[in-house]
FIMI-489322 format. One line per 4 residues: number of its first residue (from 1); their letters; for each residue y, z negated, x negated of C-alpha. Coordinates in steps of 0.05 Angstrom, whole numbers, plus 32768, in hexadecimal, padded with zeros to 4 digits. Layout:
BEGIN
NUM> a> Y:Z:X; ...
END
This chain:
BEGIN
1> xxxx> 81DA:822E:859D; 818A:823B:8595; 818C:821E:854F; 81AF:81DD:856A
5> xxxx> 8187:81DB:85B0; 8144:81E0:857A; 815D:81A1:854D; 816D:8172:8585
9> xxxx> 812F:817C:85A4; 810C:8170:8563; 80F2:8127:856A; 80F4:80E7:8542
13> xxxx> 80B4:80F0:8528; 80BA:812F:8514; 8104:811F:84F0; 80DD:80EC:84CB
17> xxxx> 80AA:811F:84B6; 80E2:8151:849A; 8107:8116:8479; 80CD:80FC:8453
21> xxxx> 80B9:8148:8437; 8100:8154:8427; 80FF:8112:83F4; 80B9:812C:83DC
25> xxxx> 80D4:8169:83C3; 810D:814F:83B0; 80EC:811B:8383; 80B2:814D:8366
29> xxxx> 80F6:8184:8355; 810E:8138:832F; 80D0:812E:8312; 80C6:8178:82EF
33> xxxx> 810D:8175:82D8; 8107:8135:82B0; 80F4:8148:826A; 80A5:8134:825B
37> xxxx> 809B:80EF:822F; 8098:80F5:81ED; 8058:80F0:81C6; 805A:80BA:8194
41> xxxx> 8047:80E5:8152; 802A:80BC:8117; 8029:80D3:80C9; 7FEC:80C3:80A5
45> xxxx> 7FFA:80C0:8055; 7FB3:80B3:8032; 7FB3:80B8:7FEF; 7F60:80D0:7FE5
49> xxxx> 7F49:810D:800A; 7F26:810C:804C; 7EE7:8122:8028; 7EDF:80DA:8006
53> xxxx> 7EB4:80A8:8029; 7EFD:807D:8020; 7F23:80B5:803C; 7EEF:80CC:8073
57> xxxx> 7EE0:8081:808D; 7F33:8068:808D; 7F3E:80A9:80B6; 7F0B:809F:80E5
61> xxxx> 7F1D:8054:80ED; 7F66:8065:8100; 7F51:8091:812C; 7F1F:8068:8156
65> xxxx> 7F47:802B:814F; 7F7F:804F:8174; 7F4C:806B:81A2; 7F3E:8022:81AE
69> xxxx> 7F84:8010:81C1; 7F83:8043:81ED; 7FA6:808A:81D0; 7F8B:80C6:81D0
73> xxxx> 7F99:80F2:8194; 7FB7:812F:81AB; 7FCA:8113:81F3; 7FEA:80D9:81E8
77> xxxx> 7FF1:80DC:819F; 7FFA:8109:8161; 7FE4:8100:8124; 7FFF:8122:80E4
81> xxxx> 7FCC:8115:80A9; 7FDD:8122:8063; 7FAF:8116:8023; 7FC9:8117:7FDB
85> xxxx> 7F7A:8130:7FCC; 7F7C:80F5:7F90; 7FB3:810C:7F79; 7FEC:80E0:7F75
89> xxxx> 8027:8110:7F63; 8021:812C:7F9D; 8034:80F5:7FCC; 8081:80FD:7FCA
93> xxxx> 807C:8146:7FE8; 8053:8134:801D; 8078:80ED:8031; 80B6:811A:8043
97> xxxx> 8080:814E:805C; 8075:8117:808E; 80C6:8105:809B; 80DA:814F:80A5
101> xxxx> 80A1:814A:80DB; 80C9:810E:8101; 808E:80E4:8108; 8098:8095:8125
105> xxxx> 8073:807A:80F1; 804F:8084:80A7; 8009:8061:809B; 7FFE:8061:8051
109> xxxx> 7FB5:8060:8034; 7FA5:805D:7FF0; 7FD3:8023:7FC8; 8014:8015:7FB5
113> xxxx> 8020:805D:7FA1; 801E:807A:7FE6; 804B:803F:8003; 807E:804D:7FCB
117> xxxx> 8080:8099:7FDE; 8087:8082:8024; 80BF:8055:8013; 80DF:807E:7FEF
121> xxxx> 80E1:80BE:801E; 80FD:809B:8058; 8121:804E:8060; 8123:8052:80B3
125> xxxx> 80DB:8070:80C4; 80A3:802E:80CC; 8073:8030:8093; 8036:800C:80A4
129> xxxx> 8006:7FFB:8064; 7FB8:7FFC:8067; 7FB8:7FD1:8031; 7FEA:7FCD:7FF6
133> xxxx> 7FDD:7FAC:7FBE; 8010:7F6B:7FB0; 8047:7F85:7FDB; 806D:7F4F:7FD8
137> xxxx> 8069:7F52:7F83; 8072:7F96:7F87; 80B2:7F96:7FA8; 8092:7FBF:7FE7
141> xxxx> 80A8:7F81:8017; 80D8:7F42:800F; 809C:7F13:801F; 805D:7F18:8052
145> xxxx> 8086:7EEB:808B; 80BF:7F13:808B; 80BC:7F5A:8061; 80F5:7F77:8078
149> xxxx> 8107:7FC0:8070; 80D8:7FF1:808E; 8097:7FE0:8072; 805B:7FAD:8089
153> xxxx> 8011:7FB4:8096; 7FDD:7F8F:8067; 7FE5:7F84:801E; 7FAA:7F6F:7FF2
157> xxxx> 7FB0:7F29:7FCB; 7FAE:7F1F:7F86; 7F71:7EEE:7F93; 7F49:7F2D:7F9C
161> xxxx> 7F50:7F3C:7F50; 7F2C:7EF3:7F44; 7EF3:7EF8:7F78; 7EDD:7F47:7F55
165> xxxx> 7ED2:7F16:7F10; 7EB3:7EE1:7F2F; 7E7A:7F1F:7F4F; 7E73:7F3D:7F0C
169> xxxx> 7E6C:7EFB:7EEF; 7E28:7EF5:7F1C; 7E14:7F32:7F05; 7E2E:7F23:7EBB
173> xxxx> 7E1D:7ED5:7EB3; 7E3E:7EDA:7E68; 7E7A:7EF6:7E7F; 7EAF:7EDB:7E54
177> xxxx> 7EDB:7F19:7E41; 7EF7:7F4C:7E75; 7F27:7F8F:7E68; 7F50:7FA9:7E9F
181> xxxx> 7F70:7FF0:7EAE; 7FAB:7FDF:7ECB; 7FF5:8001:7ED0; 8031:7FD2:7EC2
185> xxxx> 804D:7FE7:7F06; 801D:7FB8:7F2A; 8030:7F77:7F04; 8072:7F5B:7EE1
189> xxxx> 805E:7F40:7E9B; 806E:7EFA:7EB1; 8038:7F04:7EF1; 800A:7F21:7EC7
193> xxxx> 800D:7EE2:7E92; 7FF9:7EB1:7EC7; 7FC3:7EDA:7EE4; 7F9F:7EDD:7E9B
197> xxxx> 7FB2:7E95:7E96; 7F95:7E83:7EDC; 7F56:7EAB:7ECE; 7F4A:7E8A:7E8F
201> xxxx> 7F4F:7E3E:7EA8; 7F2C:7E4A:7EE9; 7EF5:7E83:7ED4; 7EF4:7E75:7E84
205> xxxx> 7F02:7ECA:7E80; 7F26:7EE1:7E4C; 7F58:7F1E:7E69; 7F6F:7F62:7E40
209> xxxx> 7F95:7F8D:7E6A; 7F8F:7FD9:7E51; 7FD4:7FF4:7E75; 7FCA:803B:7E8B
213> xxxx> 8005:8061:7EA1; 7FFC:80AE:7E9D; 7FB8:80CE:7E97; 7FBC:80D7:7E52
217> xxxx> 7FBA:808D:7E43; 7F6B:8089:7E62; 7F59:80A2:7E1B; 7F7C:806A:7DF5
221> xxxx> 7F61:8037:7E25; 7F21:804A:7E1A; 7F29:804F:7DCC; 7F46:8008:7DD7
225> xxxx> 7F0A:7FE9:7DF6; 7ED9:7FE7:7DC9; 7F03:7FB8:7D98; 7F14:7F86:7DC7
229> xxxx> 7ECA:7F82:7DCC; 7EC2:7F70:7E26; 7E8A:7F5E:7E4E; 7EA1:7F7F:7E80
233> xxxx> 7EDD:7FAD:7EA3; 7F03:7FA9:7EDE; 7F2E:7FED:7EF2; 7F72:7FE8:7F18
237> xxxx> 7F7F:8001:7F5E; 7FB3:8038:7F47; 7F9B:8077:7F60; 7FA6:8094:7F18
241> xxxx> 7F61:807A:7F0D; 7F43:808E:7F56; 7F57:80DD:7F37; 7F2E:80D8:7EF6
245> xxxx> 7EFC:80A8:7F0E; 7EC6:80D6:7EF1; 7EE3:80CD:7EAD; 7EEA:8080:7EBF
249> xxxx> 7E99:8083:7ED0; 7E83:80A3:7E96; 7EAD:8072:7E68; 7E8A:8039:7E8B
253> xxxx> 7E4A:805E:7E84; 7E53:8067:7E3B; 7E6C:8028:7E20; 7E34:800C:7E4F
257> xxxx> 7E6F:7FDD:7E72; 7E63:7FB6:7EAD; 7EA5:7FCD:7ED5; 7EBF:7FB3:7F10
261> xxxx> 7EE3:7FF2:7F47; 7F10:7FEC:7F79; 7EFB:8024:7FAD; 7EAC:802D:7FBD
265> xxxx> 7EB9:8079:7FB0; 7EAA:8060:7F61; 7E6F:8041:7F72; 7E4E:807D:7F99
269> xxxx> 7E66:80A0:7F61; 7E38:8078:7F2D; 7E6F:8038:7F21; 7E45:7FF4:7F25
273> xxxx> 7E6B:7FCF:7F58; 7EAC:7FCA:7F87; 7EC5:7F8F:7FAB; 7F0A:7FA9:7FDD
277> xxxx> 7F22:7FA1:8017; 7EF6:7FC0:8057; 7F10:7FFC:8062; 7F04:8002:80AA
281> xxxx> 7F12:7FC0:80B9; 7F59:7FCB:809A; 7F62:800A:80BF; 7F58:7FE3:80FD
285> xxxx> 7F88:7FB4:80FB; 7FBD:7FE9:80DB; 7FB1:8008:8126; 7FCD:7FC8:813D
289> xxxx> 800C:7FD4:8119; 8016:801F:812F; 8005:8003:8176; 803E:7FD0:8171
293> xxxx> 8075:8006:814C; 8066:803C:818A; 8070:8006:81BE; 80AF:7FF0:819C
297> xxxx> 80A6:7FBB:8163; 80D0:7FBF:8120; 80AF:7FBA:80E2; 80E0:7F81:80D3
301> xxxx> 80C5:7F5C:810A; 8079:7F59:80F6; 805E:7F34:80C3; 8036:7F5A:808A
305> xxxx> 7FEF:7F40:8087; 7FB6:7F3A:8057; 7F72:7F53:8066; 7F39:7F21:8077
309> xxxx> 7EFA:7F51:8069; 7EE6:7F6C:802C; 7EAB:7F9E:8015; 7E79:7F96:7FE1
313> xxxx> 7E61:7FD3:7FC9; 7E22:7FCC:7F86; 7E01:800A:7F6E; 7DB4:7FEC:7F5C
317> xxxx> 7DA7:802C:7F3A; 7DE0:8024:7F05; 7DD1:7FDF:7EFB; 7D8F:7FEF:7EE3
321> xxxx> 7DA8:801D:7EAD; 7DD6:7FE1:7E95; 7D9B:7FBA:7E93; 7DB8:7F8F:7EC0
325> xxxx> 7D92:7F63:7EF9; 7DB5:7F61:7F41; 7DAA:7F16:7F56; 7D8E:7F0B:7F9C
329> xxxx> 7DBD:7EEC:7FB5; 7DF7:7F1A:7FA5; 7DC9:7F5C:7FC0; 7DC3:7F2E:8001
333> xxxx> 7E15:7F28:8009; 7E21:7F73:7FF7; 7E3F:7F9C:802B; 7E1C:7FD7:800E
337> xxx> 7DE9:7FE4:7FD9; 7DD8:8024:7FBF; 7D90:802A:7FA8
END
């Protein structure tokens, strides 16, 4: 009787009062039973180590550009990072590293090599390039509009190939003969026929291409050279030659070639010059593309792009010891130049 007596005395107010922190609880006990958000985790497959200047600088770019969009490694994101230390064979074990790990998506760093381990570890996980070479040749993507599969990012153009002549052609004015290291998986025989065909009408540059498939065939190339008698050389992007660059360098050094490289690690190494893509710039935009896949995009859906900025990289020092005479002009547009 007291109990009833004590709730019919209690007032509107004070109803109103018990209602309201009866919901509150209610809704916090709703609250901690819901199961916490996940965290979008993102696999990082680089294909040099983190102690390159490539490896350290594409890193730190992914990182800040995600910063940038807002993420907060360890918070809001995770980041699984694997390196294949230069070493290409490697790649495969840690791609399905990566896929045991369940991440949403695979950056790949470091070629066509670590986009083809990607690939071929998983067909549903988004791959997101930092910069391919040729996917669309290479079978990586259908075409740049619509790729299809589980791939896109940036690819680099084959007009990147004709711009690295035309610099060592300002630092070699009689350039008229060129060798290339190159691996047969880059190019069908019919592509490669009208890019020696297109370089000779438009640049007047004679092409041998020096195919280099397993280590073991460096050797031969470099026997090879000499006969074919170049002005200068141009080395592939396949990481086979980013692993036994120093042998690459001291070739160079020896036959006292010109050479053309496709990563600046060369060129701090002693290589002459590199003319790529800009690795941070690259990175940034590839941040763009993880942005888009965690917030719900398809790789399908997004167009793969080509890069827009590119690095010059000249070793002065080097140069010298070739006897060779940087112009002006082309110290002027180098990104970097190392005294």
């Amino acid at each position: 009787m007291a109990d009833r007596v004590c709730c019919s005395r209690m007032g509107a107010p004070s109803r109103r009062i018990f209602a309201l922190a009866f919901l509150l609880l209610a809704t916090e006990v709703e609250v901690e039973a819901q199961p916490a958000a996940k965290t979008p985790r993102i696999g990082v497959l680089f294909l040099t180590s983190p102690a390159s200047v490539a490896g350290a600088a594409g890193l730190e770019a992914l990182r800040a550009s995600l910063r940038d969009l807002g993420y907060v490694e360890g918070r809001t994101i995770a980041i699984e990072y694997r390196s294949a230390e230069g070493r290409a064979e490697r790649l495969p074990e840690l791609a399905a590293q990566l896929v045991e790990r369940k991440v949403d998506v695979i950056v790949t760093g470091g070629g066509n090599v670590s986009t083809l381990a990607a690939r071929k570890a998983t067909t549903t996980i988004p791959i997101v390039m930092t910069g391919s070479w040729r996917a669309v040749e290479a079978g990586l993507v259908d075409s740049l509009a619509r790729p299809g599969g589980n791939i896109t990012g940036l690819t680099v153009p084959r007009e990147l190939g004709l711009k690295q002549i035309e610099l060592l052609r300002e630092v070699v004015p009689s350039l008229s003969r060129i060798v290339i290291f190159s691996r047969k998986i880059l190019d069908t025989p019919a592509q490669r026929a009208q890019a020696k065909a297109l370089i000779q009408e438009f640049l007047r540059v004679t092409v041998d291409i020096l195919d280099v498939e397993e280590p073991e065939d460096l050797a031969r190339a470099f026997a090879a050279t000499p006969a074919l008698r170049p002005h200068a050389m141009i080395t592939g992007p396949d990481p086979l030659f980013f692993e036994y660059r120093n042998q690459v360098l001291d070739f160079a050094r020896s036959a006292r070639l010109p050479a053309m490289y496709p990563f600046r690690d060369f060129v701090d190494a002693g290589g002459l010059m590199s003319y790529s893509i800009n690795p941070q710039d690259v990175v940034r935009r590839t941040a763009r593309f993880v942005d888009r896949i965690i917030k719900g995009a398809k790789p399908v859906d997004l167009p793969v792009e080509e890069p827009t900025m590119y690095e010059l990289v000249i070793n002065v020092k080097t140069a010298s010891a070739l006897g060779l005479v940087i112009p002006p002009s082309l110290r002027l547009r180098a990104d970097h130049v190392i005294e």
